[in-house]
Residue, then its C-alpha position, 0 to 999 in steps of 0.5 A: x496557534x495550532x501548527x501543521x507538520x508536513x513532511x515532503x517526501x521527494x527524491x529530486x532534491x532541489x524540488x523538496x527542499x524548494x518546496x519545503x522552504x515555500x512551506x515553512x513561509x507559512x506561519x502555521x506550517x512546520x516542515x521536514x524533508x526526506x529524500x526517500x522511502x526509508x529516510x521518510x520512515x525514520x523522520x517519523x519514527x524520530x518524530x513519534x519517539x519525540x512525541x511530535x508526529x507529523x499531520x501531512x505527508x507530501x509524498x512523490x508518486x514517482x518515489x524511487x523511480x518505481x510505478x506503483x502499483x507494479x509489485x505488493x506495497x512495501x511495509x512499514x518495517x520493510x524499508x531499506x537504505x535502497x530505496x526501495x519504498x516506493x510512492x504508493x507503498x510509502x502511503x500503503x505503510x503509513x497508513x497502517x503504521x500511523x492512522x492519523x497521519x493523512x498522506x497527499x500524493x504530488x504526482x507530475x501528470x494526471x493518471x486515473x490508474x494511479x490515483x485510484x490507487x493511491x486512494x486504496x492505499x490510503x491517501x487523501x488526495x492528488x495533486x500536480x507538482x506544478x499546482x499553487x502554493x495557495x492550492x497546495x496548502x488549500x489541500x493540507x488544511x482540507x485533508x486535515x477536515x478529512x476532506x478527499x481532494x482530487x484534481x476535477x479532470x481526474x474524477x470520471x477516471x479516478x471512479x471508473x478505476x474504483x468501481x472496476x476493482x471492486x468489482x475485481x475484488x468481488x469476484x475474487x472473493x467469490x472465488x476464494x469462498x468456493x474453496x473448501x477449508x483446506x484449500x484456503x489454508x494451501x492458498x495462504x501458504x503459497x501467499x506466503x511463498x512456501x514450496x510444495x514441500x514446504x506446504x506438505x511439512x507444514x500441513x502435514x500432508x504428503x507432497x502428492x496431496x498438496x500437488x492435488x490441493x494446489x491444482x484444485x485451487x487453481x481449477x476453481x480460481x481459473x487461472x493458470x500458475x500460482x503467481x496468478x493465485x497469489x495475486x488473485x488472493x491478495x484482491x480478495x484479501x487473503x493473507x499469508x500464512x503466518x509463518x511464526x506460529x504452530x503447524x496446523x495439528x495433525x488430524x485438525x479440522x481443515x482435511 
């Protein structure tokens, strides 16, 4: 027989280690739980270590008390002792750190906004804590077939959020295209966090010139202050820059 390893991830206690005994009833399904983020990222990595990696999270949209959504999805390596990886970043993180396992997301109400972005972030499916076990365990077992399941009420909702941000993420990205070479390096590096003067030292360019720079990165953006640029770069898939490795060379190509 080939057994399934779930992993519930919760913060409500009595409601995870409830519905992980209900689980391990099922003569195929071997559970865990974890009460958090972090907790949930070093029962995987135990896992994995071990040779025995999970198949399904069951993964709480309101982990941590957070809203998803609010702020950057959190990595994988990220997580701390706080709590602070919240339902969607845990999805976000999982996916990217461990591919083949598929993540399921137990949400307490319906919220088209939300389960579009538990999609992007990777997930395979929604569904109400108050569902079935029968239903639950249908949606285990279709994840793992790489089937998407979403409760029917939410599917008009859940399309119409996708469509819009893709939609978003295409303009954005017609944005960013209009940028020259140089300004798109400006725009990682203010992704990243770096200061006028931290830009200036690592372009090698004086202050004054990576003002101008960054003013015409938000005049072809059309937004109004560099947190809207970050945010407008993040959409269209722009990353930081990477603060590891060598400075741009002095007289390179970007100017």
């Amino acid at each position: 027989m080939v057994r399934i390893r779930v992993l519930v991830v919760d913060d409500h206690r009595i409601f995870a280690e409830s519905l992980a005994a209900a689980l391990a009833a099922e003569p195929d399904v071997d559970v865990s739980a974890a009460g958090s983020g972090p907790a949930a990222l070093r029962c995987m990595e135990r896992a994995a270590l071990e040779g025995r990696r999970f198949d399904v999270l069951l993964v709480d949209a309101d982990l941590g008390g957070h809203v998803p959504g609010a702020r950057p999805a959190v990595s994988v390596r990220d997580g701390n002792e706080d709590g602070l990886v919240d339902g969607i970043s845990l999805v976000a993180g999982v996916r990217s750190a461990q591919p083949g396992v598929r993540t399921v997301v137990l949400a307490e109400r319906d919220d088209p906004r939300r389960a579009a972005l538990a999609l992007g972030a990777g997930a395979s499916g929604w569904v109400a804590k108050d569902c079935s076990l029968s239903r639950l365990l249908s949606v285990i077992r279709g994840v793992l077939r790489d089937e998407t399941h979403l409760p029917p009420a939410l599917l008009t909702g859940v399309l119409r959020e996708l469509t819009a941000a893709r939609k978003h993420r295409t303009e954005s990205e017609r944005l960013v295209e209009s940028l020259t070479p140089r300004e798109r390096e400006v725009l990682r590096c203010m992704v990243a966090g770096l200061g006028r003067k931290a830009v200036a030292e690592r372009l090698y360019l004086s202050p004054h010139t990576v003002r101008t720079h960054m003013q015409n990165v938000l005049g072809k953006l059309g937004v109004h202050s560099t947190l809207a640029a970050v945010a407008l770069a993040r959409r269209a898939g722009v990353g930081p820059a990477d603060l590891t490795g060598d400075v741009v060379e002095r007289g390179g190509q970007l100017a």
